[in-house]
N, C-alpha and C positions, 0 to 999 in steps of 0.2 A: 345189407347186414341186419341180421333180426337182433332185436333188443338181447339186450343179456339177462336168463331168466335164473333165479333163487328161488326156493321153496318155504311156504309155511306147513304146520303140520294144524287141521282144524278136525278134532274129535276122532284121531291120529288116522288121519287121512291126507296126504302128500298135497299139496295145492300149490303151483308153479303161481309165480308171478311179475311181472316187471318194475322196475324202480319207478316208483309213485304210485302205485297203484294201494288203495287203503283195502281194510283185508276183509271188507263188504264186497267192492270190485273183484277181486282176486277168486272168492266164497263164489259168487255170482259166475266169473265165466267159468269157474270149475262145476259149475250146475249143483252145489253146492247154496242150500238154501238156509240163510239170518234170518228169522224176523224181522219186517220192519216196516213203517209206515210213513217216516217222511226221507227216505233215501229215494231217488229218482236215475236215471243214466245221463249223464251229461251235464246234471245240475250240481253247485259247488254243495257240500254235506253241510248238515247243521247241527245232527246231531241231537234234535228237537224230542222225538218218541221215546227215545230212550229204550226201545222194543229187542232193538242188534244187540244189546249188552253182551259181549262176552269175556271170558275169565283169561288171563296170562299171567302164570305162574301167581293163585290167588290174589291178580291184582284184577278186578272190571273196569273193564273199555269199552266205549261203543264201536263197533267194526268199521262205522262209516264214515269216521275220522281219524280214526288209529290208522297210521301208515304200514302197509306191511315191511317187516321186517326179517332177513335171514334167519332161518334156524326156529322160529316162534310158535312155539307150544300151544295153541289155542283151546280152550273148553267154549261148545256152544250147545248145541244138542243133548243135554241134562235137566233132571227133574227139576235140578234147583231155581235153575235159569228159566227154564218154561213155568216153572210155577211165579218168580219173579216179572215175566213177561206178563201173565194173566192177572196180575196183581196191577200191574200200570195198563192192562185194556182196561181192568174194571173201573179203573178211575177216570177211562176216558170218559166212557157211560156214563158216569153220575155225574162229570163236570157241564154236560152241555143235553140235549135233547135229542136223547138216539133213542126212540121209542120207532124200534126196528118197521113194526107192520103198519105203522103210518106214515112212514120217511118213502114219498118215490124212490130214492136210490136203492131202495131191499133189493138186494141178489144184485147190486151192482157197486155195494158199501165194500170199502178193504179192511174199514173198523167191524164191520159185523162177520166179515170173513176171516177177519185176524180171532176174533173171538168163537169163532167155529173150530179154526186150527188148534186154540191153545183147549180147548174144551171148557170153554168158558159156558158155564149152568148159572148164573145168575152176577148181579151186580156186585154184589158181597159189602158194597160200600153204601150210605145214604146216599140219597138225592141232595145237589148242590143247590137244581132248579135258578142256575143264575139269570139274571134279567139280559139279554143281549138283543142290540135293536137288528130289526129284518129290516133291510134296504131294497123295496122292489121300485125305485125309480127309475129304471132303466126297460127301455123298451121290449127287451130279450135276455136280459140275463140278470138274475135274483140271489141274493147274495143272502143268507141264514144263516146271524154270526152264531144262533144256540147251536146250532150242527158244527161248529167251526173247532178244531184240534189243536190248533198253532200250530201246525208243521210246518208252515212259512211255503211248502210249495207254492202256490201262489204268486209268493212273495221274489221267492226265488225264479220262477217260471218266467215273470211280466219282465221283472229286470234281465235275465241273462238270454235268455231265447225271445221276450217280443218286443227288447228292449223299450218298451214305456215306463216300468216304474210305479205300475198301479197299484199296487199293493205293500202294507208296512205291517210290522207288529208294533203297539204301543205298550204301553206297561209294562209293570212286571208281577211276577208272581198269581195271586186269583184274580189282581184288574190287566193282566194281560190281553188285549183284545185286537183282532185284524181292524183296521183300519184304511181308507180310500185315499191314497194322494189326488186330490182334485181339490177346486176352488171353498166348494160347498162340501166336501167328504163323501159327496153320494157318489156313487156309478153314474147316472147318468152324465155326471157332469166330468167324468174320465174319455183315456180316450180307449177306453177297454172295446174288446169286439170279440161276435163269437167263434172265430176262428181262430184268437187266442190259443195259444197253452195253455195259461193265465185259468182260462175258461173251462178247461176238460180236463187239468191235472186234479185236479181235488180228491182226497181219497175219500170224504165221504158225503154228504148232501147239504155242504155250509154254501157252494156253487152250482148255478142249475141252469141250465140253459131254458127259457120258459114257453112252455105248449109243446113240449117234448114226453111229459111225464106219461110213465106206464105203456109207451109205443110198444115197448117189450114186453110182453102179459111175466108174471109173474112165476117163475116154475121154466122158464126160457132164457133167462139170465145171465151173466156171467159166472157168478157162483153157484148160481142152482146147478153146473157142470163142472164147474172146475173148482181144486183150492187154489188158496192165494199162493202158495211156494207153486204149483205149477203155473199161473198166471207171473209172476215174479219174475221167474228165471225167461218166460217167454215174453216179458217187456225188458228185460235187460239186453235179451238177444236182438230185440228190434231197438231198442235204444242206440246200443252201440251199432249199430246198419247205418241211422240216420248221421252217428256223429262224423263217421267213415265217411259216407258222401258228400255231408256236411264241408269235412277236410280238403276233399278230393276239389268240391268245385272251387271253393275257396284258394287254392291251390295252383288250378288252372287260372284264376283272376291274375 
């Protein structure tokens, strides 16, 4: 028996969905594209970007924790919204060290892609220029907390899929900073590894696997081909692959 499905309506477009599913999920398998930058397939939401913001009956929610609900009116796809969207990239910008043409990650950043999509022309905000330490203790993998967004993936990643637990947020508000569960706080003394999630989820170059940079020449990239809504909808569709087989072998156990 297949789930019993209800519909939302997103930018009066029909969008079927099943009970639990938040109305990011729902957006996503209808090929139906949110902004957003710390929502993942599989991973519990956090709600961290604030990018998915959308409107229901002039209340804002972010889509990646709002549950969908029958009958629900959604505004997302508007000037006001996408202008509020490039309004919290540009603050990404100025928060941490995204000086695009010198970050190995260029054409493979989702913050320099998200700020492509939204038509983002400049930073609009000062430079914070905050001090945030680079931990290259580890033999393979270099952790740049100025690059770092809090999107907690990471965070979320090591605990729920590589079950270790390497990764925290501390703080709050501007002393908010990622942080190492280990002895000494560094990487190396974790038990992180490059096969990780942990290691490859990052959306922009706070995590780097090291003696890898630039294998890709520049102009060959991810985004030098694609945008982030068609890479989006195309990690959501393998996301949900993995959780499927995921279930399945689990299942057979």
């Amino acid at each position: 028996m297949s789930a019993i499905q209800n519909t939302i309506r997103i930018d009066n477009q029909a969008i079927p969905f099943t009970p639990g599913q938040t109305i990011m999920d729902a957006a996503l398998a209808a090929k139906v594209y949110i902004p957003h930058l710390c929502h993942y397939p599989g991973l519990p939401p956090s709600g961290n970007c604030r990018l998915c913001i959308v409107e229901i009956e002039n209340r804002s929610v972010a889509a990646c924790t709002t549950p969908a609900a029958a009958d629900q009116t959604i505004c997302s796809n508007t000037p006001e919204l996408n202008e509020a969207r490039k309004a919290l990239t540009q603050m990404l910008f100025v928060e941490g060290d995204h000086i695009c043409p010198s970050c190995e990650k260029t054409g493979n950043c989702k913050l320099q892609a998200m700020a492509y999509y939204l038509g983002m022309l400049d930073d609009h905000f000062p430079q914070f220029y905050q001090r945030r330490e680079i931990d290259a203790s580890h033999p393979d993998i270099l952790l740049d907390r100025r690059r770092c967004i809090l999107c907690d993936l990471c965070v979320r990643a090591s605990r729920e899929v590589d079950g270790k637990n390497v990764f925290a947020i501390a703080g709050r508000g501007t002393k908010a900073h990622l942080i190492v569960n280990s002895p000494s706080g560094k990487l190396a003394d974790s038990s992180i590894a490059t096969t990780d999630l942990a290691t490859t989820i990052c959306p922009v170059g706070a995590i780097l696997i090291k003696e890898q940079g630039y294998q890709v020449p520049i102009g060959q990239r991810i985004y030098d081909h694609h945008t982030i809504r068609e890479t989006s909808l195309q990690e959501h569709i393998a996301g949900c692959d993995k959780l499927k087989r995921k279930e399945h072998q689990d299942t057979e156990r």
